[in-house]
C-alpha positions as CSV (number, residue, x, y, z in Angstrom):
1,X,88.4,-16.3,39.1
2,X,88.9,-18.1,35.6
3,X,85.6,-20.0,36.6
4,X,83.5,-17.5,37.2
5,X,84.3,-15.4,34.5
6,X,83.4,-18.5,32.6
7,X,80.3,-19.2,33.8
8,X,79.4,-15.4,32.9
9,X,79.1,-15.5,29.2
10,X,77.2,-18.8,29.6
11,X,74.8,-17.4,31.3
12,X,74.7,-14.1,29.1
13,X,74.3,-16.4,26.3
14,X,71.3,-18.2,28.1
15,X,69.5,-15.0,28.1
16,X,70.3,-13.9,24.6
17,X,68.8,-17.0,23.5
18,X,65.8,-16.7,25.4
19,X,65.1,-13.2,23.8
20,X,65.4,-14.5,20.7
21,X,62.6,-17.2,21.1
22,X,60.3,-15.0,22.6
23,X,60.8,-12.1,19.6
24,X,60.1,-14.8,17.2
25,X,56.1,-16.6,17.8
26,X,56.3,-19.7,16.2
27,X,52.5,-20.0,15.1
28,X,52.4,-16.6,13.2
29,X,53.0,-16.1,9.6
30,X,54.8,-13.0,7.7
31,X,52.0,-12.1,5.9
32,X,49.9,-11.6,8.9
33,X,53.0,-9.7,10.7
34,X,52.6,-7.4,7.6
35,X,49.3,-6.5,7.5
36,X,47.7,-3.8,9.9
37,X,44.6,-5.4,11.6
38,X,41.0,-4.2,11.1
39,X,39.9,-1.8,13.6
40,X,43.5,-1.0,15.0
41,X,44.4,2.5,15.8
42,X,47.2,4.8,16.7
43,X,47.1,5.4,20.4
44,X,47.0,9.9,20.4
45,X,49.9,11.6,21.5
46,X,49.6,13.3,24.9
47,X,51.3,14.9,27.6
48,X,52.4,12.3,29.2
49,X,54.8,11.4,25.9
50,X,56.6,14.5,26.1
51,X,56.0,16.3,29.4
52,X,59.2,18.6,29.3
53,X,58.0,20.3,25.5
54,X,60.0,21.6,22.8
55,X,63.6,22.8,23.0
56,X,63.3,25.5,20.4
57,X,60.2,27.7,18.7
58,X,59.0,26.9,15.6
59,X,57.2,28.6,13.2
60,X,55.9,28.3,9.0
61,X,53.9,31.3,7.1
62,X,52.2,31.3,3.8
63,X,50.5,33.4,1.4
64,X,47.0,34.1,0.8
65,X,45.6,35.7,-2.8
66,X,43.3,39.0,-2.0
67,X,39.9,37.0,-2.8
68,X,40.2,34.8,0.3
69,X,40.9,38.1,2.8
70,X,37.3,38.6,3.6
71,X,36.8,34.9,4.2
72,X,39.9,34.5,6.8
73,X,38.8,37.7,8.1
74,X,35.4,35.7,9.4
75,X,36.8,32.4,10.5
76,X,40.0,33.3,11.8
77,X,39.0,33.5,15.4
78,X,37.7,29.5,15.2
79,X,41.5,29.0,13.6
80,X,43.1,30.5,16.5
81,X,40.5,28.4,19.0
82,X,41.1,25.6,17.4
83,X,45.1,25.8,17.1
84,X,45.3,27.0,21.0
85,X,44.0,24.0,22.2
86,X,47.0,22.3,20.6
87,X,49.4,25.9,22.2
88,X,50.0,26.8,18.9
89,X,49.7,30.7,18.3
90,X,48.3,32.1,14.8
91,X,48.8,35.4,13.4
92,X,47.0,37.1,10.3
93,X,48.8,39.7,8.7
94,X,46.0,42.0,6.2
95,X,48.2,44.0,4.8
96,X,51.4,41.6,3.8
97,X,48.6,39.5,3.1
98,X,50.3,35.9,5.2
99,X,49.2,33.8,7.6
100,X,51.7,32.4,10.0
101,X,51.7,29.2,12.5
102,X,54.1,29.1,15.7
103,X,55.0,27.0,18.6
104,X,54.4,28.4,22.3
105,X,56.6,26.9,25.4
106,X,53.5,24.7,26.1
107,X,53.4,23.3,23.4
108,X,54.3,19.1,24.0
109,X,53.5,18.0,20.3
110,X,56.8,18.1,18.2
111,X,54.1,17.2,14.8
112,X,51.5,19.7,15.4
113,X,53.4,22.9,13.9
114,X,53.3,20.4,10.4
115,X,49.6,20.0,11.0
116,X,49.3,23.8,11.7
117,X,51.0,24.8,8.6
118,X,49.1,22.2,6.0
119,X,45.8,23.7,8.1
120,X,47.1,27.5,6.7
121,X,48.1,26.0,3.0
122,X,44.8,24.7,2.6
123,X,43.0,27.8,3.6
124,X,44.9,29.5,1.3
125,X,43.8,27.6,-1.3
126,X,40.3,27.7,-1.6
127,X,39.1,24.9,1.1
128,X,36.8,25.7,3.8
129,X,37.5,26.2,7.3
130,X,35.1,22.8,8.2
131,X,37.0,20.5,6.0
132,X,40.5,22.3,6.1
133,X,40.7,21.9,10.4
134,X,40.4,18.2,9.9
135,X,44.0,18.0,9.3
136,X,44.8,18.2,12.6
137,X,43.8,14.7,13.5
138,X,46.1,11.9,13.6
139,X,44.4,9.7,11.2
140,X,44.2,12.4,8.4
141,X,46.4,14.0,5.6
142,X,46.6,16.6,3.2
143,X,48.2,16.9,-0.1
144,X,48.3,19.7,-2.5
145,X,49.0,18.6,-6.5
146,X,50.1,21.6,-8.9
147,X,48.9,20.9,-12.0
148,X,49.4,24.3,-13.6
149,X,52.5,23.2,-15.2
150,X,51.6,19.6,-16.6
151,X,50.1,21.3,-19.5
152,X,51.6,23.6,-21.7
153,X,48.4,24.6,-23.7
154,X,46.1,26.6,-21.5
155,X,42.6,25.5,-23.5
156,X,44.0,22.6,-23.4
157,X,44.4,22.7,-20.1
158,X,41.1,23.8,-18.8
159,X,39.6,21.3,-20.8
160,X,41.7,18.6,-18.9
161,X,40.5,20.1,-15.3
162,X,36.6,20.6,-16.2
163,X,37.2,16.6,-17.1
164,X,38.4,15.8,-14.1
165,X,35.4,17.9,-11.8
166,X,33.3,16.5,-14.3
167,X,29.4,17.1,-15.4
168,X,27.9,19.2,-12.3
169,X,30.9,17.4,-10.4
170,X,29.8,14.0,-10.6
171,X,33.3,13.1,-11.4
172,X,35.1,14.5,-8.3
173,X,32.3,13.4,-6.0
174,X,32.8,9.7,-7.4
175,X,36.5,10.0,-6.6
176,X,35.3,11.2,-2.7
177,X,33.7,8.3,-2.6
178,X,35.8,5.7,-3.4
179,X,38.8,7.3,-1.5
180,X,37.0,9.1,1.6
181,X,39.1,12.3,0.7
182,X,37.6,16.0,0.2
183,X,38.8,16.9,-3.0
184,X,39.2,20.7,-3.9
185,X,40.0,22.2,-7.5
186,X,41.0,25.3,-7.5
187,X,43.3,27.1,-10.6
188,X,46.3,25.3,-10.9
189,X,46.4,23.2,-7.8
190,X,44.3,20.2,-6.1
191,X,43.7,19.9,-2.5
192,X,43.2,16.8,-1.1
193,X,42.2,15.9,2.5
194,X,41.7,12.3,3.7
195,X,43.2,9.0,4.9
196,X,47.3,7.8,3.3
197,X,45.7,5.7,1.2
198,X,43.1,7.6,-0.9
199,X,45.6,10.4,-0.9
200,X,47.8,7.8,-2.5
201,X,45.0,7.4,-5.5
202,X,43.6,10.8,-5.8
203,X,47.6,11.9,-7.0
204,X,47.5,9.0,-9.2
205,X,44.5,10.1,-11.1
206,X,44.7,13.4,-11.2
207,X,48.4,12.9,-12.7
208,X,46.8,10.8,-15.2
209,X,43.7,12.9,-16.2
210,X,46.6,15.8,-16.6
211,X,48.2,13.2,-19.1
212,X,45.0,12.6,-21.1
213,X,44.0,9.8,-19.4
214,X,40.2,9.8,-18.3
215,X,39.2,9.7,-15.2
216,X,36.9,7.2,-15.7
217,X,39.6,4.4,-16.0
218,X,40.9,4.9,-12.8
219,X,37.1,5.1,-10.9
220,X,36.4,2.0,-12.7
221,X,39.7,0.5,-11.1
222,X,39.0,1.7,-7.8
223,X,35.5,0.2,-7.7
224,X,36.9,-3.1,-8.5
225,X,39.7,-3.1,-5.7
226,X,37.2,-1.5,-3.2
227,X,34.9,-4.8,-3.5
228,X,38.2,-7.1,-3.5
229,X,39.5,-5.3,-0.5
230,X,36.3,-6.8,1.1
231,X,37.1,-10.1,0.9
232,X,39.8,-11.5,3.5
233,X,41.4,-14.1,1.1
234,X,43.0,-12.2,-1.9
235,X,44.4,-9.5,0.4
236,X,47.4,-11.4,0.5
237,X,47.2,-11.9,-3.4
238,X,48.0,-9.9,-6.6
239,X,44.7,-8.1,-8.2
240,X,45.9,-7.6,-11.6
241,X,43.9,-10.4,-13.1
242,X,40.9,-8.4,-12.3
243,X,41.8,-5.3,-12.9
244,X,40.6,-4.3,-16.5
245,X,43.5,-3.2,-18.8
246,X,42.8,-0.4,-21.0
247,X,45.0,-0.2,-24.3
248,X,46.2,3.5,-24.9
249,X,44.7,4.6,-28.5
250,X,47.0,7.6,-29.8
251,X,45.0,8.6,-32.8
252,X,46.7,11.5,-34.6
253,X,44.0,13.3,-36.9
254,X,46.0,14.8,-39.2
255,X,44.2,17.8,-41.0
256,X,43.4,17.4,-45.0
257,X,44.6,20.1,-47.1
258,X,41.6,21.8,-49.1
259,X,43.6,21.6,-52.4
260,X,44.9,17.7,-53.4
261,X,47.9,17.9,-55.2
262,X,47.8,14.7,-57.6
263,X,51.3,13.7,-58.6
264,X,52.2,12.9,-62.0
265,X,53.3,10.0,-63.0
266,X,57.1,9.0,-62.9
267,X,58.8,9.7,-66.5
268,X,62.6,9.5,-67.2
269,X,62.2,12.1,-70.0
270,X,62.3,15.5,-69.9
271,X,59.2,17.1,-70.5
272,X,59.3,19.4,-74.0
273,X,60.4,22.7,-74.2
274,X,57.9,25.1,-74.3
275,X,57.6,27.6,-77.6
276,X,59.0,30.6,-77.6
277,X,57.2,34.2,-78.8
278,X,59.4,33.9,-81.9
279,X,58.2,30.1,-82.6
280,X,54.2,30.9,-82.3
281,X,54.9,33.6,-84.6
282,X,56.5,32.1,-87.5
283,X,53.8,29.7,-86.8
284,X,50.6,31.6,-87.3
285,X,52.5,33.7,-89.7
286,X,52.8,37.1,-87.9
287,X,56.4,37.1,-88.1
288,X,56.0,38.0,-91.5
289,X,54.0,40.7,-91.6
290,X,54.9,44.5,-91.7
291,X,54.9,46.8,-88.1
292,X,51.8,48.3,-89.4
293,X,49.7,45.0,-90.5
294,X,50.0,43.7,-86.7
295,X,48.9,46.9,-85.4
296,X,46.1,46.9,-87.0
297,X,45.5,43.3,-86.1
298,X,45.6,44.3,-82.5
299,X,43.1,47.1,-82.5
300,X,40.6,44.9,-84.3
301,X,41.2,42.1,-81.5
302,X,40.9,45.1,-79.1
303,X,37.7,46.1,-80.4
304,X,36.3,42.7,-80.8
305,X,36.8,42.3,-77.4
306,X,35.3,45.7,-76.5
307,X,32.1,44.6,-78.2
308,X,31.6,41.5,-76.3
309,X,32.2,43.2,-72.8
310,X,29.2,45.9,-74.2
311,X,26.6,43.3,-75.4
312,X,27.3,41.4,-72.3
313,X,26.5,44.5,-70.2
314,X,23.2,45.3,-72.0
315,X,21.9,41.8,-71.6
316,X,22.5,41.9,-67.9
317,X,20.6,44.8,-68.1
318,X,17.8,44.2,-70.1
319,X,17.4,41.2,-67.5
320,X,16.0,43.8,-65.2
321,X,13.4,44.9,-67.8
322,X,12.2,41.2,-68.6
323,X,8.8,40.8,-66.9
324,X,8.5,37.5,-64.4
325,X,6.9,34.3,-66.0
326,X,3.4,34.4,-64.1
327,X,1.2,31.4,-63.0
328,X,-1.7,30.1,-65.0
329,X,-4.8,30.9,-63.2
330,X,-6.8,28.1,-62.2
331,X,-11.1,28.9,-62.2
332,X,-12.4,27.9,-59.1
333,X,-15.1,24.8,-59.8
334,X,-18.3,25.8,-59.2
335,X,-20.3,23.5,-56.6
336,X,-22.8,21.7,-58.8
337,X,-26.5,23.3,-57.2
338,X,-28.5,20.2,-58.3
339,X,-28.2,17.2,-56.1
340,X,-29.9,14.4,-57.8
341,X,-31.9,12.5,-55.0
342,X,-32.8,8.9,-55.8
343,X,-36.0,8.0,-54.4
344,X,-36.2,4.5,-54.5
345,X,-33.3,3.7,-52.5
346,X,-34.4,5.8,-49.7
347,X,-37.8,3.8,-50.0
348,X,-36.1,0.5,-50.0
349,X,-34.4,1.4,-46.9
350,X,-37.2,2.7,-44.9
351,X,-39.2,-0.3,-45.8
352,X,-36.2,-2.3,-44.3
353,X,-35.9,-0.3,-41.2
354,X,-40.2,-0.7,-40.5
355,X,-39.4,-4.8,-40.9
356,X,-36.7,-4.9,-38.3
357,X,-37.4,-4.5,-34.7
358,X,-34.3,-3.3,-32.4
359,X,-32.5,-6.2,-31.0
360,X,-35.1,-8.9,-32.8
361,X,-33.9,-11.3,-35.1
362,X,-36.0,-10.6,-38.6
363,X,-38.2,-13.9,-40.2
364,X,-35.9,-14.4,-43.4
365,X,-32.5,-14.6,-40.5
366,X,-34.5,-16.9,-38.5
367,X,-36.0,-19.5,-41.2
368,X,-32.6,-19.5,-42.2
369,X,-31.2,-20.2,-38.4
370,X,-34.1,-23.1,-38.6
371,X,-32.9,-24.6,-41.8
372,X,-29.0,-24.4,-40.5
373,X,-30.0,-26.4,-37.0
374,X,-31.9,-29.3,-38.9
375,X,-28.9,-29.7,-40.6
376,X,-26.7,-30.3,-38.1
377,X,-28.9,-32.4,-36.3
378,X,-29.3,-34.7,-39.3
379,X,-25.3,-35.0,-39.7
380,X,-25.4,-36.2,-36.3
């Protein structure tokens, strides 16, 4: 008996062994244990996997804002064709204004009801019934970002979200692009639909836009990554050598005041006190004088004052009387009727034009010709 229970754990400890080498290949490296191969897919989850169904009955609802009713209204029926295929029942309730997902006892997929309800949230926000039924295959993903909160200031805020669409939507479509994700803006939330991994980026740079950080940095980014994603030997490496690094410029412009206050300059003294009434007084030498003397002093200033304001008044106006300074007229010259002809020139030049004949040389240009060829012969 002792021997053969013995021999037992040998012989369990043969096996264990065994196990281990064939769990662990010898020739394969972490780094390619890690990484998902190209063209590899998710076999889809049938019947087969789960051919008894669900234990218990599921079911999600959501609201939907009054401006999307007549649209659900129209593509409901393709919802519901498209969710029974999957035996998952859909209900639309008009006047509570909700749209609910449940399970049936056919139903064999345990992560459809999820895919239901993101199909329903995505409706309700604004995305079309083409793009939004895409969620329910395996390879897709949905992700809704509130960004209604993020800012406090609501220009500031639109602003921010017309940034991130962009001029005519160039913006968003670039981001499509480089992630493969339909991306839909509407009020304070963005719907995303697409693969994990551009879902992934499209938070990332809408979080960032929301933070005053342009979009532009992060498309420039993803460009880079999507051409070193193409190449097989820096997939294993770190890309932050070519990423560019943009320095954050906070540049407060802090408003000018209209009116500069120049300070004084420093003094340890106090500056002098000013003069009383009493002091100008004894000053000028009003103090002295009787109650009487200083009234009369003050109805003369009144009335010199009085005078001024009146001339001033009639001068402005007389200004209305005063005739505008007019332009000197200038006479017309007067075309000279004479026109002095000069005969002899006019001879001179018909004489001329008898002499020459058109396109013939005339016989002073060709003596001279002559004399110019003898010349040159002679030099040589």
């Amino acid at each position: 008996m002792a021997s053969s229970s013995l021999a037992r754990p040998e012989k369990a400890a043969g096996k264990s062994e065994f196990r281990n080498q064939k769990l662990k290949p010898e020739n394969q490296d972490e780094s390619e244990l890690l990484t998902v191969p190209d063209g590899w897919k998710e076999p889809p989850f049938s019947k087969e996997d789960n051919p008894r169904g669900l234990l218990e009955e599921s079911s999600f609802a959501t609201l939907f804002p009054k401006y999307r009713e007549a649209y659900l209204k129209e593509c409901w029926p393709l919802v519901q064709k498209a969710l029974n295929e999957h035996h998952v029942n859909a209900t639309l309730d008009l006047i509570e204004g909700s749209m609910t997902v449940c399970t049936t006892k056919k139903t064999f997929d345990p992560y459809i009801i999820i895919r239901a309800r993101d199909l329903i949230r995505l409706l309700a926000r604004s995305v079309s019934y083409e793009q939004a039924v895409r969620i329910l295959q395996d390879d897709v993903a949905c992700d809704i970002i509130k960004i209604g909160s993020l800012v406090r200031n609501k220009e500031r805020f639109v602003k921010r979200r017309q940034r991130l669409i962009g001029p005519k939507g160039s913006t968003l479509k670039a981001l499509e692009l480089l992630t493969n994700c339909y991306i839909m803006v509407q009020g304070n939330t963005v719907s995303a639909i697409g693969p994990f991994s551009g879902l992934k980026e499209v938070r990332k740079v809408v979080l960032d836009t929301m933070k005053n950080i342009h979009p532009i940095y992060n498309i420039k980014s993803l460009m880079i990554k999507r051409e070193l994603a193409k190449d097989s030997e820096l997939r294993s490496q770190s890309w932050e050598r070519f990423l560019p690094q943009f320095k954050h410029k906070n540049v407060n412009k802090r408003k000018e005041p209209k009116k500069k206050t120049v300070k004084k300059e420093y003094t340890p003294f106090p500056p002098p006190q000013p003069e009383s009434q009493i002091d100008k007084e004894l000053a000028s030498g009003e103090y002295f004088l009787k109650a009487n003397q200083k009234k009369r002093q003050k109805m003369e200033a009144i009335k010199a004052k009085q005078a001024e304001a009146v001339s001033k008044r009639q001068e402005e106006r007389n200004k209305a009387f005063i005739p505008p300074k007019e332009k000197p007229v200038v006479k017309p010259k007067k075309a000279s009727t004479e026109t002095k002809i000069d005969v002899a020139s006019i001879k001179e030049k018909v004489k001329k034009a008898k002499n020459k004949k058109l396109g013939a040389l005339t016989a002073e240009e060709i003596a001279l010709k002559m004399e110019a060829d003898e010349k040159k012969r002679k030099k040589k």
